[in-house]
C-alpha positions in Angstrom: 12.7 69.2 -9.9 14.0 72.1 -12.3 15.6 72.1 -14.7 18.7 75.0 -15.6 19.4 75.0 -19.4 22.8 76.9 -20.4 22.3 78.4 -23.6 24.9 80.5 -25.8 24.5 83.2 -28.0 24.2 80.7 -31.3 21.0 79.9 -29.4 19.0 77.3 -30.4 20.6 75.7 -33.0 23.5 75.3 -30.5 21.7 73.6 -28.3 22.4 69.9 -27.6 19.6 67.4 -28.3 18.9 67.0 -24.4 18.4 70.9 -23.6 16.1 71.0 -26.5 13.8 68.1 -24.9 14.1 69.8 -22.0 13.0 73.4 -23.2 10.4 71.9 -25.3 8.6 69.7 -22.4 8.7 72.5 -19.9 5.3 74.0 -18.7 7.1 77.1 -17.7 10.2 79.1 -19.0 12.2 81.7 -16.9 14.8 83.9 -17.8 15.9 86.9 -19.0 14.2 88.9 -22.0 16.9 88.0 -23.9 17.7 84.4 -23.3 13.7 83.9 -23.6 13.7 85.3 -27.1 16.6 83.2 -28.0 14.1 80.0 -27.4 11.2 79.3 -30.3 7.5 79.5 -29.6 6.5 76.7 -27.4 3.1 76.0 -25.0 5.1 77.1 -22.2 4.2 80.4 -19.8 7.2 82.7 -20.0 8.2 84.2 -16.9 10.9 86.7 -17.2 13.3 87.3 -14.3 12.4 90.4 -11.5 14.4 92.9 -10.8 15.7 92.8 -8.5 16.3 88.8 -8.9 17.8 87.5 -5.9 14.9 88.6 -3.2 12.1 87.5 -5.4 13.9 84.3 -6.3 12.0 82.1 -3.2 8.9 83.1 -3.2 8.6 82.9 -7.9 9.9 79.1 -7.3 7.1 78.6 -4.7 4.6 79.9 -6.8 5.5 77.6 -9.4 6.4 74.6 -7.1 4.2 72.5 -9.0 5.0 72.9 -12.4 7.9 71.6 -14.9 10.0 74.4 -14.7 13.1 75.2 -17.1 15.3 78.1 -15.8 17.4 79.5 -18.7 21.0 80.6 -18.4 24.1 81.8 -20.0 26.8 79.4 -21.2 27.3 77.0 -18.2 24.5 77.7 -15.4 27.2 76.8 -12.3 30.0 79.1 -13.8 28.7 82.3 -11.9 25.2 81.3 -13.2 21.8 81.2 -11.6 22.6 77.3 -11.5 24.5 77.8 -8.4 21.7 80.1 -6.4 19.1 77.5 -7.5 21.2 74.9 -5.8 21.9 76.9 -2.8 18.2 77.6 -2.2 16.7 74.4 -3.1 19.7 71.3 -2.5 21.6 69.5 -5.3 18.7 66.8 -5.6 15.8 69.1 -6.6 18.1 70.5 -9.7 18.8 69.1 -12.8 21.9 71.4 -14.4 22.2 70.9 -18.6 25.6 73.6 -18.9 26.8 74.8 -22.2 30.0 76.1 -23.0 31.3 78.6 -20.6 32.4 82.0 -21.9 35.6 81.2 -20.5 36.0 78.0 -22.0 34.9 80.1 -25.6 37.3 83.0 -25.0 40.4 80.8 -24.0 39.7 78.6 -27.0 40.3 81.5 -29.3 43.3 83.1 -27.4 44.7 79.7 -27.1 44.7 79.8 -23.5 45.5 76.9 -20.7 42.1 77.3 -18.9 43.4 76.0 -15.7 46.4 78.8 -15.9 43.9 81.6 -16.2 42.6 83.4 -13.2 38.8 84.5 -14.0 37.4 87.8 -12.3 33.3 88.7 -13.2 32.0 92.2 -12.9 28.2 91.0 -12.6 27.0 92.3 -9.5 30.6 92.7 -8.3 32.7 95.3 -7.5 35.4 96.4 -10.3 38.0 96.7 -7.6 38.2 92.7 -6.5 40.3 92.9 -10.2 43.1 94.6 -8.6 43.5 91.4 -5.7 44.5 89.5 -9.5 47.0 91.5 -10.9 50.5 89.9 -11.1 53.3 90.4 -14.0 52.4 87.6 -16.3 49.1 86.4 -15.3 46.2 86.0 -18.0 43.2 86.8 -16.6 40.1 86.6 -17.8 37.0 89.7 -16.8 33.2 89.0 -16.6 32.3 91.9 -18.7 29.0 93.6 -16.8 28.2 95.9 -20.2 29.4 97.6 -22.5 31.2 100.3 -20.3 33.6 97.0 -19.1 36.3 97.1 -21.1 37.0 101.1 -20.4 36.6 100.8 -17.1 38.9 97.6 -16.6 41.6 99.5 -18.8 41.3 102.8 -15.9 41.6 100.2 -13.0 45.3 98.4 -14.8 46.5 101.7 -15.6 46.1 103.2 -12.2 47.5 99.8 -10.7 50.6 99.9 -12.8 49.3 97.9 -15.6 49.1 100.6 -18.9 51.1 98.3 -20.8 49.0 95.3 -20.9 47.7 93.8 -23.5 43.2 93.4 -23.8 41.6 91.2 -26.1 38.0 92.1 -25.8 35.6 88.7 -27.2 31.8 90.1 -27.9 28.7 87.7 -28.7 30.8 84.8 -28.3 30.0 81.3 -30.3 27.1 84.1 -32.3 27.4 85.0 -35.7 28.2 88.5 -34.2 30.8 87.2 -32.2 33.9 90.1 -32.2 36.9 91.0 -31.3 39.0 94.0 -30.3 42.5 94.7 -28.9 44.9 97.1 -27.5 46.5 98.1 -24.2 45.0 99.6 -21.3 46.9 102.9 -21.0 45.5 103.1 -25.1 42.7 101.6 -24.8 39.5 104.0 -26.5 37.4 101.2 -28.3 33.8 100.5 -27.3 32.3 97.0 -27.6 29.4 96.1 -30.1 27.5 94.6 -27.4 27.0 94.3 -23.1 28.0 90.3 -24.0 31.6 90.5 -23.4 34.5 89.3 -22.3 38.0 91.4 -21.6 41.3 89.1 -21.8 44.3 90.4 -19.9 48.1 89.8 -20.4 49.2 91.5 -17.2 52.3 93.5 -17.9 53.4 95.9 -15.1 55.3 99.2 -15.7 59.2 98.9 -14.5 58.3 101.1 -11.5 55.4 98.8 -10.2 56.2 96.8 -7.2 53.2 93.5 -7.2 51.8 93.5 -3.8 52.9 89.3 -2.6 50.1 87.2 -1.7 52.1 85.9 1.1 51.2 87.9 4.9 53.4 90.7 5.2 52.8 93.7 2.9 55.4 97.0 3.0 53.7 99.1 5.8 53.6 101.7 2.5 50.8 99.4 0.9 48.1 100.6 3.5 47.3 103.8 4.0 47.1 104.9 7.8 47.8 107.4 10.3 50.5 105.4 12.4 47.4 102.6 13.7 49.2 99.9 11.4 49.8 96.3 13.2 53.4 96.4 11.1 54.8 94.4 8.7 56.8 91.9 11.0 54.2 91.7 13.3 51.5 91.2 10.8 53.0 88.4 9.4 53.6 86.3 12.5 50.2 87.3 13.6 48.6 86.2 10.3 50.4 83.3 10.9 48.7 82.3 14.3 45.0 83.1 12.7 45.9 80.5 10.1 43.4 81.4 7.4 41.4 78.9 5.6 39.3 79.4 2.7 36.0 79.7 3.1 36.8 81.1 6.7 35.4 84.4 8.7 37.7 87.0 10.8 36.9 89.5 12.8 39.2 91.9 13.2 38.9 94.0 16.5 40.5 97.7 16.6 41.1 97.5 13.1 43.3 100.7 12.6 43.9 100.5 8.9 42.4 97.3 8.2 45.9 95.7 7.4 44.8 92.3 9.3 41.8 92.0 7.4 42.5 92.8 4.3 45.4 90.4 4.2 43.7 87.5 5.5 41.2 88.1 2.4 44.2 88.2 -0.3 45.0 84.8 1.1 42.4 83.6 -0.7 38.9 84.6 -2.6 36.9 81.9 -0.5 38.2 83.9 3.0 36.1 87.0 4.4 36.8 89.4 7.1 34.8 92.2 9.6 36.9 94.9 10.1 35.7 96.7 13.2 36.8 100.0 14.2 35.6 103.0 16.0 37.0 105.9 14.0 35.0 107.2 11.3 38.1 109.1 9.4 40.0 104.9 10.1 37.1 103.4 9.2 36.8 105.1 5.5 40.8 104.6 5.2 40.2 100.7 5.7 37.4 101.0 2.8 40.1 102.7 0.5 42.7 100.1 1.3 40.2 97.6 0.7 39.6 98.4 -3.0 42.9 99.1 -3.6 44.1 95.8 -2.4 41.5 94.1 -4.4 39.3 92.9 -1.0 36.4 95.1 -1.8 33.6 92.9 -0.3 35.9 93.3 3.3 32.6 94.6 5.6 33.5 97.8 7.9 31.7 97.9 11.2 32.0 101.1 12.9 31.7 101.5 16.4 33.5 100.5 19.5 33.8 97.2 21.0 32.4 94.9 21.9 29.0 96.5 21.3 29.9 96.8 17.5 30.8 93.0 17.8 26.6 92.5 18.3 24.6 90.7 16.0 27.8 89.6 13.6 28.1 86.4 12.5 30.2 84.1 13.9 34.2 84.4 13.4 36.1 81.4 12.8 38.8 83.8 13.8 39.8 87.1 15.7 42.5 89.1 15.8 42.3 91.7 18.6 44.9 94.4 17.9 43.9 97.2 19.8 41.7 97.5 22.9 42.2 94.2 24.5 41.9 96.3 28.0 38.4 97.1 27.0 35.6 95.3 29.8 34.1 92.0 28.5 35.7 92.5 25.1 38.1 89.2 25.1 35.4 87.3 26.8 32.8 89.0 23.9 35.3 87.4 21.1 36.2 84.0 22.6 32.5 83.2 23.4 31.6 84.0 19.7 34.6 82.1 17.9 33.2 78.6 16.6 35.0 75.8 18.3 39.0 75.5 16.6 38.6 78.8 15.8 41.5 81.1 16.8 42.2 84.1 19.2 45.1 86.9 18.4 46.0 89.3 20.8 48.7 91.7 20.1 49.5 93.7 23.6 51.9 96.8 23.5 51.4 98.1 26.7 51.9 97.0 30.7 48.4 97.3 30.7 47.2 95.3 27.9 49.8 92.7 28.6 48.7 92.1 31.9 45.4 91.1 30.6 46.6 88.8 28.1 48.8 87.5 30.5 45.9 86.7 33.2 44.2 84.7 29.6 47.1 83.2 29.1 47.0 81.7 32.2 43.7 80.5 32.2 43.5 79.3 29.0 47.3 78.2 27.7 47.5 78.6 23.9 51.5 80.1 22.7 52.5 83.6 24.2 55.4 85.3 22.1 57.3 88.9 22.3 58.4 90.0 19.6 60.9 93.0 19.3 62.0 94.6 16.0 65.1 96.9 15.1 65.2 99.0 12.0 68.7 100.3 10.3 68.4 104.0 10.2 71.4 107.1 10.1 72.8 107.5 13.2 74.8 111.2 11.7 76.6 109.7 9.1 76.8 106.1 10.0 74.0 103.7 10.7 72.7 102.0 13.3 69.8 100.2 14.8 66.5 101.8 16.1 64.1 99.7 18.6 60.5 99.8 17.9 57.9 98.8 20.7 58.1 95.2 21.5 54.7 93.4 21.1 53.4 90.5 22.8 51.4 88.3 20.6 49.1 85.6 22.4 47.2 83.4 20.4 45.1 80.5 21.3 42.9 77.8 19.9 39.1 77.4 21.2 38.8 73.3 21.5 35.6 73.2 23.3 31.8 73.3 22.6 31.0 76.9 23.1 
């Protein structure tokens, strides 16, 4: 059994009577320098955390498998803590969690924030740009500072989003005697924490000209950046539809183009993640751009061509297929991978392409739709409508044991 202590800045004399126990009846102590020297003298070995952590992790709990260990943390150990690795690597029963106050829960006490109304973004080991996937006129949001370089690079990322005018509390050493406070705007914003400890409130508050990108499918085809590969905005929404994302769910998505697909099956939710697979170098580094500025920046881009590139991934609970469905053995590459109810999208433009999903469809059933869009455009000085390519959109549901 180990044991996971969250400590604050206060330190000791915040701890509870229980942690104390703990801390004082452990044979060995892990942590970081500075959470270690937050603890008094005791008989206990120190052991302070590798770097990097997370490869050594396994093999420094075997070597002390035998011993009482106590693994300090920050605040509350399963709040982006190491409390939630240990439990990943070693089950729920073999971990004993004591949490302290959460630098959330610290920061929204003194703003005199709703916790549950605040969406929480950390920059520890994180990309910046997954802030961006948060940013909404009137939502409080709450950044993971990751040093003292946060707050200035959080203010850049709202005012090239559209966000100068928010307002940024940023909380320093919170519950220490230290504890601080700064605030200003983004667009404004030139102040330098005291200390890498920090937290950066957000009031979002979007320039009149700034259009918020909807969490619901369908983005303007203007959102993406692309060279005319784009499955559009119509079409991607009744085909995000049929993949039916889930949190906690995988997509491939085959013939990527400009990653559209992907990337908006991630925005569903945090929990969803995505392979965008394409075999264009120049598309391939568009999707990555897209990606960050969407706020998905953890979307993985596979390049190569299908269904070679589709080797060795894990397994989807969902594919989209939007380009290359004529390609030998690739449908039967991605509906032997899909996990059993996962779902298969196939958007067909061409008599070609449609004739393969047709011969599927027939094998396999599932709902076959064609879809045909008009646009209003000038037609000399009047207006009328202009056909784009119909698309067929198959999708089906895998039922079996594969």
């Amino acid at each position: 059994m180990i044991t996971v202590v969250g400590i604050g800045a206060d330190g000791w004399d915040g701890l509870p009577a229980r942690s104390r126990r703990a801390l004082e009846a452990a044979e060995i102590l892990m942590g970081s320098i500075r959470q270690l020297g937050l603890v008094p003298a005791s008989v206990a070995e120190r052991v302070v955390w590798p770097s990097p952590l997370l490869p050594a992790l396994p093999a420094l709990l075997e070597k002390y498998a035998d011993h009482d260990v106590c693994v300090l943390a920050s605040g509350d150990p399963m709040f982006y803590g190491i409390g939630s690795t240990l439990v990943r690597l070693l089950g729920a029963s073999r971990v004993r969690v004591l949490p302290h106050l959460s630098s959330l829960s610290l920061a929204c006490a003194r703003l005199g924030w709703p916790v549950e109304q605040v969406e929480v973004v950390s920059l520890v080991g994180r990309a910046p740009a997954a802030l961006n996937a948060a940013l909404l006129p009137g939502r409080r949001i709450v950044v993971l500072g990751a040093g003292r370089g946060s707050p200035s690079l959080v203010a850049g990322l709202l005012a090239g989003q559209g966000y100068g005018p928010s307002p940024m509390t940023v909380l320093s050493d919170l519950g220490a005697e230290s504890e601080s406070e700064l605030r200003g705007t983004a667009d404004g914003w030139t102040e330098s924490p005291p200390s890498s400890l920090n937290v950066i409130a957000i009031e979002c508050v979007a320039e009149p000209d700034t259009e918020p990108p909807a969490r619901v499918p369908g983005l303007p085809d203007t959102a993406f950046e692309h060279d005319g590969q784009l499955t559009k905005r119509e079409v991607r929404a009744v085909s995000l539809s049929r993949l039916a994302p889930v949190p906690g769910e995988l997509l491939w998505d085959v013939g990527a183009g400009a990653g559209s697909i992907a990337i908006e099956w991630m925005r569903s939710h945090p929990a969803c993640a995505a392979v965008a697979v394409e075999s264009r170098g120049d598309r391939a580094a568009a999707i990555r751009r897209n990606a960050d500025v969407l706020g998905v920046p953890s979307l993985r881009v596979v390049e190569g061509k299908a269904p070679a590139a589709l080797d060795g991934l894990p397994a989807p609970d969902a594919v989209f297929v939007g380009g290359g469905a004529t390609a030998p053995g690739l449908l039967d590459r991605c509906w032997a991978a899909l996990r059993p109810g996962g779902r298969l999208v196939v958007n067909a433009v061409t008599l070609e392409s449609e004739a393969v999903v047709a011969g599927w469809y027939a094998r396999l059933g599932g709902d076959l739709v064609r879809l045909a869009v008009q646009r209003a455009s000038p037609v000399g000085s009047f207006t009328g409508w202009r056909a784009a390519m119909p698309v067929t959109v198959w999708s089906v549901t895998r039922k079996d044991q594969p």
